[in-house]
MARKEZA-353134 format. One record per residue (C-alpha): residue in one letter; x, y, z. Coordinates in steps of 0.25 Angstrom, whole numbers, plus 2048, in hexadecimal, padded with zeros to 3 digits. Layout:
BEGIN
AXYZ;...
This chain:
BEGIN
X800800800;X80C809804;X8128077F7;X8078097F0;X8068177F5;X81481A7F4;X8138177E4;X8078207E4;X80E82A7EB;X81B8297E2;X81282B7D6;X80C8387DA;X81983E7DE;X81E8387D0;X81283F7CA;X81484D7D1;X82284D7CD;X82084C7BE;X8148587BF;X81B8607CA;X82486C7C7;X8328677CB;X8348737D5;X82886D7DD;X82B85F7DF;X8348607EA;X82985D7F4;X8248517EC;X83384B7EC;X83584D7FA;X8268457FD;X82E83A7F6;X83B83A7FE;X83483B80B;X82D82D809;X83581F80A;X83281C7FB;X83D8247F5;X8458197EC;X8368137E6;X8318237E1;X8408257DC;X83D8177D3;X83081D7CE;X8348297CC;X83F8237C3;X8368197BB;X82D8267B9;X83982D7B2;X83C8217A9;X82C8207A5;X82E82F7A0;X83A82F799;X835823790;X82A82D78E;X832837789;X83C82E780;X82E82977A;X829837775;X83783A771;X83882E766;X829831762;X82F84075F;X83B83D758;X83883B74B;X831848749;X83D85074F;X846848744;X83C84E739;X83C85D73D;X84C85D73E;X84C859730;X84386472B;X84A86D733;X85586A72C;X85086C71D;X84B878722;X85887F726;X85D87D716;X851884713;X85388F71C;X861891718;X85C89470A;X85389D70D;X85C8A5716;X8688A6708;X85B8AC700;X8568B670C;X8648BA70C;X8678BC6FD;X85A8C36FE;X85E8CD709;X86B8CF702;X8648D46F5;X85A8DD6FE;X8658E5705;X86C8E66F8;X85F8EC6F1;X85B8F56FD;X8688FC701;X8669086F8;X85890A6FC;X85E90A70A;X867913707;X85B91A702;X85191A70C;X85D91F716;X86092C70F;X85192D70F;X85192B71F;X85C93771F;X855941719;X84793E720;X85193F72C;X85594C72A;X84A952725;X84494F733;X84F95373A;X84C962730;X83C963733;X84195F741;X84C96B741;X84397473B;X837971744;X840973751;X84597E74C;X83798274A;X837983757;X84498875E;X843995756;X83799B75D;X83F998769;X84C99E765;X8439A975E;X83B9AA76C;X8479AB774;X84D9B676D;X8419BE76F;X8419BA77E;X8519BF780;X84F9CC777;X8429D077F;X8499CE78D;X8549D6787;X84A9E2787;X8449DE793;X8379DA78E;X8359D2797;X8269CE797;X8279CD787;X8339C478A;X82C9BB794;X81F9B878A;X82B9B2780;X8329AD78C;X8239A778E;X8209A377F;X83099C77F;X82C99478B;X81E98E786;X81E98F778;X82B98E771;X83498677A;X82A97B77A;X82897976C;X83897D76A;X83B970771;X84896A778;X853971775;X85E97677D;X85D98577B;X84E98377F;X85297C78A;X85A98978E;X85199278B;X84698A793;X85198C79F;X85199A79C;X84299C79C;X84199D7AC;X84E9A57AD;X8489AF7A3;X83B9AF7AB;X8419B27B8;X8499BE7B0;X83B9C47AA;X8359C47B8;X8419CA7BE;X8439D47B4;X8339D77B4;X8349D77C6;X8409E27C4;X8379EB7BA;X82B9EA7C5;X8359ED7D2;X8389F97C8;X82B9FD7C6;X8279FA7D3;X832A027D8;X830A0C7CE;X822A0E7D2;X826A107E1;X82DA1B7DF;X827A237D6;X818A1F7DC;X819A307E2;X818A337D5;X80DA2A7CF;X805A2E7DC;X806A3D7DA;X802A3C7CA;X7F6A317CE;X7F2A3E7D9;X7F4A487CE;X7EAA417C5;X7E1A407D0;X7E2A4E7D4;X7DFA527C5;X7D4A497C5;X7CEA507CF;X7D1A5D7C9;X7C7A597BE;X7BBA557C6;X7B7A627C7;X7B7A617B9;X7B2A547B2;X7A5A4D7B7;X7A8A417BF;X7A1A387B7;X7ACA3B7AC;X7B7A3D7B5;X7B5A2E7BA;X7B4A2A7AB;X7C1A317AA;X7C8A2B7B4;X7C2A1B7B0;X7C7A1E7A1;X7D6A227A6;X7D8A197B0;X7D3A0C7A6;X7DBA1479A;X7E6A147A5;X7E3A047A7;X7E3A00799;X7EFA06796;X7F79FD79F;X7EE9F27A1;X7F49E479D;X7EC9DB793;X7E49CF798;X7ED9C6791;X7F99C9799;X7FF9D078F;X80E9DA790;X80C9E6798;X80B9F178F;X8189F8791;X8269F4794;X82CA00799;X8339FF7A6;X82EA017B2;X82EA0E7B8;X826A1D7B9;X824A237AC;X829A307A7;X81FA3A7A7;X827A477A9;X823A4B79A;X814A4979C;X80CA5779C;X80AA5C7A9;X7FAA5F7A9;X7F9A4E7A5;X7FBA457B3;X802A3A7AE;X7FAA2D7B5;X800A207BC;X801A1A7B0;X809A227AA;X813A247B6;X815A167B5;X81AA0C7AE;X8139FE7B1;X8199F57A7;X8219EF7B0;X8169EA7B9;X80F9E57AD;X81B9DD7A7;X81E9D77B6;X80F9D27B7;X80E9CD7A9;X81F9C67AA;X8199C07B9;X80B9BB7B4;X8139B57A8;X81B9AD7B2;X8119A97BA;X8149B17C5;X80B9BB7C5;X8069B97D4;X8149BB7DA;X8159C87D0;X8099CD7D5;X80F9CA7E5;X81A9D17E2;X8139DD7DB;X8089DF7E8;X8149DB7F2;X81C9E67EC;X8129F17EC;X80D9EF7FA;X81D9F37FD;X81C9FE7F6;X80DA027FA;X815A00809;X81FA0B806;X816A147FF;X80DA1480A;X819A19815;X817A27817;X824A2F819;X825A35827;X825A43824;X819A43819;X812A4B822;X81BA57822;X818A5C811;X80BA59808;X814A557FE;X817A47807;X80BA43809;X809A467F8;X815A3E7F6;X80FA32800;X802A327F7;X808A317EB;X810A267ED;X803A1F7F2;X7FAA237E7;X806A1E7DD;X805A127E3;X7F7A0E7E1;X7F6A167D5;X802A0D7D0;X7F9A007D6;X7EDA067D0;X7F1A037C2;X7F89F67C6;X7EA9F17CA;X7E39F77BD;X7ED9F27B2;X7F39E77B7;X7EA9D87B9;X7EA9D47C9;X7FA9D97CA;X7F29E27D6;X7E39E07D9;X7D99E97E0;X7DB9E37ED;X7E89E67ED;X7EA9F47E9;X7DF9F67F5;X7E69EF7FE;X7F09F77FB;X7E7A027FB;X7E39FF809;X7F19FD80E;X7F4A0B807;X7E8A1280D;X7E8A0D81C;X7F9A1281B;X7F6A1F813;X7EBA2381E;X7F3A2082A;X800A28823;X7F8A34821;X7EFA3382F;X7FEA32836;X805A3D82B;X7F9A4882C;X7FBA4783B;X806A4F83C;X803A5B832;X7FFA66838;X7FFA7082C;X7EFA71827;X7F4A75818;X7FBA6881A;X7EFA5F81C;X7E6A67812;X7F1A61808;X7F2A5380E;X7E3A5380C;X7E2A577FE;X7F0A4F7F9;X7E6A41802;X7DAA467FA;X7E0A447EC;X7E8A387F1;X7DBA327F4;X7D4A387E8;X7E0A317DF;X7DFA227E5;X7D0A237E5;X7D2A267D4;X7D9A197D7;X7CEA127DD;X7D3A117EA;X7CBA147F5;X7CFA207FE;X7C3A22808;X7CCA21813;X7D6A2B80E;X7CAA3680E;X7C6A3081C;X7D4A3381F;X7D1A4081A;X7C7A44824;X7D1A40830;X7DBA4A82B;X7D2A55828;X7CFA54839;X7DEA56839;X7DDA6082F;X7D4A66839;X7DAA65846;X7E7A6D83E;X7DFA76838;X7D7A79848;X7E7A7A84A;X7EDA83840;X7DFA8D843;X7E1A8C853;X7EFA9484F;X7E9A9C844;X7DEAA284D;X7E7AA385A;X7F0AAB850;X7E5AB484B;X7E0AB585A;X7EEAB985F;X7EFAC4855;X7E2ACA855;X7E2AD985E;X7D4AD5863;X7CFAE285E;X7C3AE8854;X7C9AE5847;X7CBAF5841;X7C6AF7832;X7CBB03829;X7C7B0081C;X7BCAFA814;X7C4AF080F;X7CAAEA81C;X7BBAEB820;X7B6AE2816;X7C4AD9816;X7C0AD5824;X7B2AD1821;X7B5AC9815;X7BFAC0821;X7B2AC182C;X7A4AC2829;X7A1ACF832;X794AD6830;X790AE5837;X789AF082F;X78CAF983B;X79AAF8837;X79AAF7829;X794B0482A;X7A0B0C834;X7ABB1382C;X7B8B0F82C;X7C2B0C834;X7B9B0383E;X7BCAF6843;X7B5AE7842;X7B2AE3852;X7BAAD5851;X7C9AD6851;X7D0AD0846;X7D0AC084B;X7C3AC0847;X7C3AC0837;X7D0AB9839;X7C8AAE840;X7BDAAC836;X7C6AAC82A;X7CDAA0831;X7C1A99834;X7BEA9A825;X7CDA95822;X7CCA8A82D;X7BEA86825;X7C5A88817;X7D1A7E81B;X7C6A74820;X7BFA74813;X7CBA7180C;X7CEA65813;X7C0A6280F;X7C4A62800;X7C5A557F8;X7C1A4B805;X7B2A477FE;X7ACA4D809;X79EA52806;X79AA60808;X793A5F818;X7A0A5881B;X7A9A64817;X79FA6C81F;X79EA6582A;X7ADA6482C;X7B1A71829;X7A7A76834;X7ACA6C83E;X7BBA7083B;X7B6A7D83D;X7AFA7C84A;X7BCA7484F;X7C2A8084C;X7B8A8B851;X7B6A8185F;X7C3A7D862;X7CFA86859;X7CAA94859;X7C2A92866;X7D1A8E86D;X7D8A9A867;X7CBAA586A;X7CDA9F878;X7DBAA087A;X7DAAAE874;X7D0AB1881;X7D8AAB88B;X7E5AAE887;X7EBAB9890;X7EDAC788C;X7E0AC7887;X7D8AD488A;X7CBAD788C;X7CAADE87E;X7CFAD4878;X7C4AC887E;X7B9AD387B;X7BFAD386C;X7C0AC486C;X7B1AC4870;X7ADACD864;X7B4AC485B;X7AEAB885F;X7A1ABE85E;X7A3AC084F;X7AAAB284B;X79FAAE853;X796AB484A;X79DAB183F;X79AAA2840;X78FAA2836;X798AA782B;X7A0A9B82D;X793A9282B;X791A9781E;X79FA9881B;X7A0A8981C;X794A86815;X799A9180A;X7A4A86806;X79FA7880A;X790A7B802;X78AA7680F;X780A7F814;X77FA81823;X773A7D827;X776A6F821;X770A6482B;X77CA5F836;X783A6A832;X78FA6E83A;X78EA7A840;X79BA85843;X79CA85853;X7A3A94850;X798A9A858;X79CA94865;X7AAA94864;X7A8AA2864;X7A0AA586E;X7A7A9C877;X7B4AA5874;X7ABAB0877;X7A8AAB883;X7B6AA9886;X7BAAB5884;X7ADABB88D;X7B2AB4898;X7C0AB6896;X7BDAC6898;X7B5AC38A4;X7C0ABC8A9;X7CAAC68A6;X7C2ACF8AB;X7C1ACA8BA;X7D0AC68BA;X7D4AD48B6;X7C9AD78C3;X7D1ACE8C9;X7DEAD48C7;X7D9AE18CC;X7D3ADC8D9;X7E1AD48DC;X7E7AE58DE;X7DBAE58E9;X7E1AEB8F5;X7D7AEE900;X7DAAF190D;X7D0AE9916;X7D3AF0922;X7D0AFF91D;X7CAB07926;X7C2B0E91C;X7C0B0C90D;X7C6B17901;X7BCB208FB;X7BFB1A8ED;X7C2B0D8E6;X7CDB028E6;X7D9B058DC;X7D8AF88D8;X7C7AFA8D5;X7CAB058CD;X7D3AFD8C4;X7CBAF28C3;X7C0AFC8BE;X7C6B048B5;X7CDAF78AF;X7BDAF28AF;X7B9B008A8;X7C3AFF89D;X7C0AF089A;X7B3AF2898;X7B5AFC890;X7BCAF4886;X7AFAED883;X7A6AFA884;X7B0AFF87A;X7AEAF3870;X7A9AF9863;X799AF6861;X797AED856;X7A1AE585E;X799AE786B;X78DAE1864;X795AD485E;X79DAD086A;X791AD7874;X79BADF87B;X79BAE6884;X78CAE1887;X78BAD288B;X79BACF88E;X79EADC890;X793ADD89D;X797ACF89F;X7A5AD28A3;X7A4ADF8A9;X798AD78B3;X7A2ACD8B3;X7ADAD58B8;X7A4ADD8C1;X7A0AD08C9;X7ADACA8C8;X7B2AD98CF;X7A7AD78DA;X7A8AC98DD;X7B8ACC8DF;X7B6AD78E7;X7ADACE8EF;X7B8AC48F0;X7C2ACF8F4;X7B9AD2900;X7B6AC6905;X7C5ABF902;X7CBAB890D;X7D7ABE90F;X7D0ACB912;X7CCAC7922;X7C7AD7926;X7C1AE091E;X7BEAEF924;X7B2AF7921;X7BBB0191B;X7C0AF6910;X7B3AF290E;X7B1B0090B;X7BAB01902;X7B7AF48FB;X7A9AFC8FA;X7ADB078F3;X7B5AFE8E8;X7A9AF58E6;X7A1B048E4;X7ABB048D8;X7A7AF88D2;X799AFD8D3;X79BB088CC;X7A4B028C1;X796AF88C1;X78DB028BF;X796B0B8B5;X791B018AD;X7A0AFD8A5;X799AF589C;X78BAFA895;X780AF0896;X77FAED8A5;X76FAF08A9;X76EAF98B6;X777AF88C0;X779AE78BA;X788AE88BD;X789AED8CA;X781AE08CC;X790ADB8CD;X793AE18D9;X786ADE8E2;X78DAD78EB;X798ADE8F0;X78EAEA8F1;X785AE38F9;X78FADC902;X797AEC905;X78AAF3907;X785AE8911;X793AEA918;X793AFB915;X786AFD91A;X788AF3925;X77AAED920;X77AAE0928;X76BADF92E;X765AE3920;X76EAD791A;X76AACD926;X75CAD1924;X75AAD0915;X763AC4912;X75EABB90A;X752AC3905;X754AC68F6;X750AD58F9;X75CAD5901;X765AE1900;X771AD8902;X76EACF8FA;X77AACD8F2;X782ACB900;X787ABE905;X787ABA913;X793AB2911;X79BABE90B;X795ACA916;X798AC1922;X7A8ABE91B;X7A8ACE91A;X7A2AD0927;X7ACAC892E;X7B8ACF926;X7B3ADC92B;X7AFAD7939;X7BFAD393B;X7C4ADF935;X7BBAE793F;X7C0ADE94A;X7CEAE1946;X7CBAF0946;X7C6AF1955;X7D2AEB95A;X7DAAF5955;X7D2B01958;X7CEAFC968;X7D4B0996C;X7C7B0F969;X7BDB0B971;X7B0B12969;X7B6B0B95C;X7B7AFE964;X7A8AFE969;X7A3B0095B;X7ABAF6954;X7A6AEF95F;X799AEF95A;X79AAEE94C;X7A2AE294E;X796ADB954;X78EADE94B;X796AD9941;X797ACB948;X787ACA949;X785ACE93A;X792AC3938;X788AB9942;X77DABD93B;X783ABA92C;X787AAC931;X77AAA9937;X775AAD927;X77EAA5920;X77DA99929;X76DA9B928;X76FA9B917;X777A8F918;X76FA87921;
């Protein structure tokens, strides 16, 4: 059984070793070497190999014969072959022989078609260089003449037209290198031209301003003349003829002119024509740079440098010098150089296509404005001369009216305006306040004397004085103000004429005008000629004559008032009774230096009393009083008499205006009358004087009997009855209660308004009393010798003490 499987085993090994791939049978060969039948498969294996190569020897003899056969055909074949091969040969040879010479043939042929390629090639490259060569002798001949944007639209066409269709050569290939070399040169050459121009510009912008204001300032010569509709006309058609004669073509097109930068000559132009911006300068050069940029492609970084450039140069425009204050001509000089500037912008903006835009030039605008205010607001400051500022004013007005022809907007500037004119004011209030101290200083306070007809009329044509009275007196006679008077009112009409031409040219309408020359006026009524009419009243050294004379004048500038009215009205067309009218505060300022001056001689007046009363020299202690007045008193009255009659002597017409001597006249002299009583009072009762004797109170008697009489001498007209002695009431009343020894009429009646002492303080008898009741105390002491004299003092000194008790008692009663 175990054989029998070990046969069936050697015959399947047998049989995957004759289908198997040698490179796999190792695993089969090794199944047979790890049984114990080794020796028995390597007999098989053997008989196997035998069976197989009978096989073979078997299909080889069935084969055999038919090999045999084809070696012998293969072999009558080759004899065949070899023939054929002679006759091929011998054919081939008699072929090259017969086809040498059309070879040689067809080969010059193959030369000529050769070369006349190579000619239409030549030609056709030469075609082609030529345009380039031709092109790049253009190129260098134009940058030798420095044209340079011409040269770089070659340069352009060179680079894109002609080069490419020129194709690879080497001189292209140099010139191609050469391309961006010659492109940096153009732009460089171009940038210096524009630093040039820009430079050029720069310094000779004073001059572009000042012809730009000239224009203006004709311009505004001939609106008086043309109508506004065919002014504005006028103006559109110049400035779009001034546009169109630089303006660049949509196409970017050359610039049309290749001058160099720079300022045009204009020296030979007639003088009546104003040469305009454009024909100052010389904008090519901008023109070329923007076109020679924007060809390269760098038309941004032009633009940049452009703008960047300008604002430097708009900087140091803009920087006022330190002392432009000092001349007018700084200040022109400063306003030209600006209006240069925008004028030179202005056209940028109008001819060129987005080098500047609108934006910009405002921007610029509004750098330049905000700077050009705050240089004049700190500059104006300090000038102190008003013909100085007039100037300023007029020299701003046409520097606004020139931008504003530029369409730029210069509201502010006319705002600006309105602050300096309240400076323009305030020197003006300064330049008058010396004008009329001047005038007030020199005047002789006096009736102005007239001799002639024609000084008559001269002095009413400077002051609006009306009297028939007068006009009918023969000559010589005299006007009742003093010469400040007309002098005055022609400075008020100066002051008003200076105000209005400020006024000029600001667009202000006509109320406006009116109501700001009356408020300059009033500042100058209320505060400037009011200061200098009262430090003419209270300076010293001023006489009474003087302050009566200052009171007449005043009178007739205060009625001259009205005259101002319609004087301002006559040259703004505003009438006066116009609605919120401003009305002239004249009237008042007047009448308070009238006033002043009333009060000043009343004043005067007392401390001239005053004076007279320090030389006072009573002796208290006098037995018995003198038969006539004080020294002193009599003075102080014929010094009383005298200066009234410096008003009584007035002349009439005078009288009547400054209502002397009537009203301050009887004002003063009641005045000085009380003022003379109440000092006397004072003089009496002072508390240095501790006794007074009965002979001293006599004598203070008969000087206060001198008063009286100077009272009812009446030294000034007017006074009704015996009004004035009014003044001295008390001091009559308190020296006849103490005369006449009246004391039970007094003690009786006190109080009752019939009283006959009614005027008669019980404060002021009982001081006075005691004074007395010591100095007869003092008396008896001395005189004790006599024994009569004694006993009555005696009795006079009690009664004394009861009508002293009794006073007490009638005060303590009031009071209580």
């Amino acid at each position: 059984m175990a054989s029998v499987e070990t046969a069936a085993e050697h015959e399947r090994i047998l049989r995957e070793i004759e289908s198997t791939d040698t490179n796999c049978i190792g695993p089969t060969l090794r199944s047979v070497y790890d049984g114990q039948e080794h020796g028995l498969f390597m007999e098989k294996l053997e008989g196997r190999i035998r069976n197989h190569d009978r096989e073979i020897e078997k299909m080889c003899n069935h084969h055999f014969q038919g090999f045999v056969d084809s070696i012998t055909e293969l072999l009558k074949v080759r004899g065949e072959a070899q023939k054929l091969k002679s006759q091929v040969t011998e054919t081939n040879r008699r072929l090259q022989n017969d086809g040498k010479e059309l070879l040689n043939t067809m080969e010059e042929l193959k030369q000529c078609r050769l070369q006349q390629r190579n000619i239409a090639t030549s030609i056709d490259k030469l075609t082609h260089c030529l345009p380039v060569l031709e092109m790049y002798s253009k190129l260098q001949e134009q940058m030798r003449s420095k044209r340079y944007y011409p040269a770089l639209r070659t340069l352009e066409q060179l680079e894109h037209t002609c080069l490419p269709r020129a194709g690879r050569y080497r001189f292209c290939a140099i010139m191609a290198e050469n391309i961006p070399q010659l492109h940096t040169h153009i732009r460089d050459v171009s940038l210096s031209d524009l630093k040039d121009f820009l430079e050029s510009i720069r310094k000779h912008s004073d001059k572009i301003g000042e012809t730009a204001m000239k224009q203006a300032q004709l311009q505004r010569s001939l609106d008086s003349t043309l109508p506004h509709q065919q002014r504005a006309g006028s103006s559109r058609r110049v400035r779009k003829e001034a546009g169109q004669g630089t303006e660049l073509d949509g196409q970017g097109g050359s610039p049309l002119s290749e001058q160099d930068s720079g300022i045009l000559d204009v020296e030979d132009e007639e003088e009546d024509e104003v040469p305009g911006a454009q024909d100052l300068v010389d904008f090519s050069p901008v023109f070329r740079c923007l076109h020679i940029y924007t060809v390269l492609g760098a038309r941004d970084t032009f633009e940049s440098y452009y703008r960047k450039q300008r604002r430097k140069q708009a900087r140091l425009v803009l920087q006022p010098h330190s002392n432009m204050h000092e001349t007018l001509e700084g200040y022109r000089r400063y306003f030209n150089q600006i209006v240069g500037f925008f004028v030179v912008e202005d056209h940028i903006l109008h001819t060129t296509q987005g080098l500047v835009n609108r934006a910009y030039v405002e921007e610029l605008w509004e750098l330049a404005l905000s700077k050009t205010i705050a240089a004049l607001r700190t500059h104006s400051s300090y000038c102190t001369d008003p013909d100085l500022v007039l100037d300023l004013k007029n020299l701003i007005v046409l520097f606004a009216d020139t931008l504003q022809g530029y369409g730029f907007p210069v509201s502010q500037l006319f705002d600006m305006l309105l602050e300096i004119r309240d400076q323009y004011g305030e020197i003006l209030l300064k330049k008058w306040n010396l004008t009329f101290r001047q005038i007030l200083d020199q005047d002789n306070y006096s009736p102005i004397p007239v001799s002639t007809e024609e000084q008559y009329r001269r002095i009413l044509g400077q002051f609006p004085f009306q009297d028939p009275e007068l006009d009918k007196l023969p000559f010589p006679k005299k006007l009742p103000f003093s010469e400040f008077v007309p002098k005055v009112y022609t400075q008020l009409k100066e002051f008003i004429y200076a105000c209005l031409k400020f006024s000029e040219d600001l667009h202000l309408s006509s109320t406006e005008i009116d109501d700001m020359i009356r408020k300059s006026t009033n500042l100058l009524l209320t505060r400037t000629l009011s200061n200098c009419l009262q430090y003419a009243i209270k300076k010293k050294n001023v006489g009474l004559a003087e302050l009566v004379q200052i009171i007449v004048n005043t009178t007739h500038l205060e009625q001259s008032c009205q005259y101002l009215e319609g004087f301002i009205s006559n040259i703004t067309n505003v009438p006066p009774d116009t609605v919120n009218a401003t009305k002239l505060y004249g009237t008042s300022t007047f009448k308070d230096a009238r006033h002043a001056a009333e009060e000043e001689i009343y004043t005067n007046l007392n401390q001239k009393i005053d004076q007279f009363l320090q030389l006072a020299d009573y002796d208290w202690m006098a037995v018995q009083g003198g038969g006539q007045a004080s020294d002193y008193l009599s003075d102080l009255i014929a010094f009383l008499c005298s200066t009234f009659a410096v008003f009584t002597h007035l002349p009439g017409k005078a009288i009547e205006h400054g209502t002397m001597p009537g009203k301050v006249a009887q004002t003063a002299c009641m005045s000085a009358c009380k003022h003379l009583s109440t000092s006397l009072l004072q003089l009496l009762l002072e508390a240095d004087v501790r006794q007074v004797s009965m002979g001293a109170l006599q004598q203070f008697n008969v000087d206060v009997k001198e008063c009286e009489r100077f009272a009812r001498a009446g030294p000034v007209p007017g006074f009704q009855g015996d009004t004035l002695l009014l003044a001295f009431i008390d001091l009559r009343q308190l020296l006849d209660l103490f005369t006449q020894w009246d004391w039970s009429t007094y003690l009786a009646d006190y109080g009752r308004p019939t009283c006959k002492y009614l005027r008669v303080n019980p404060h002021t008898a009982l001081a006075l009393l005691e004074k007395i009741s010591r100095a007869m105390k003092d008396t008896s002491r001395k005189n004790n010798v006599f024994a009569q004299f004694r006993k009555n003092e005696r009795d006079k000194q009690k009664l004394i003490d009861t009508v002293v008790k009794q006073l007490r008692n009638l005060i303590a009663a009031h009071q209580s």
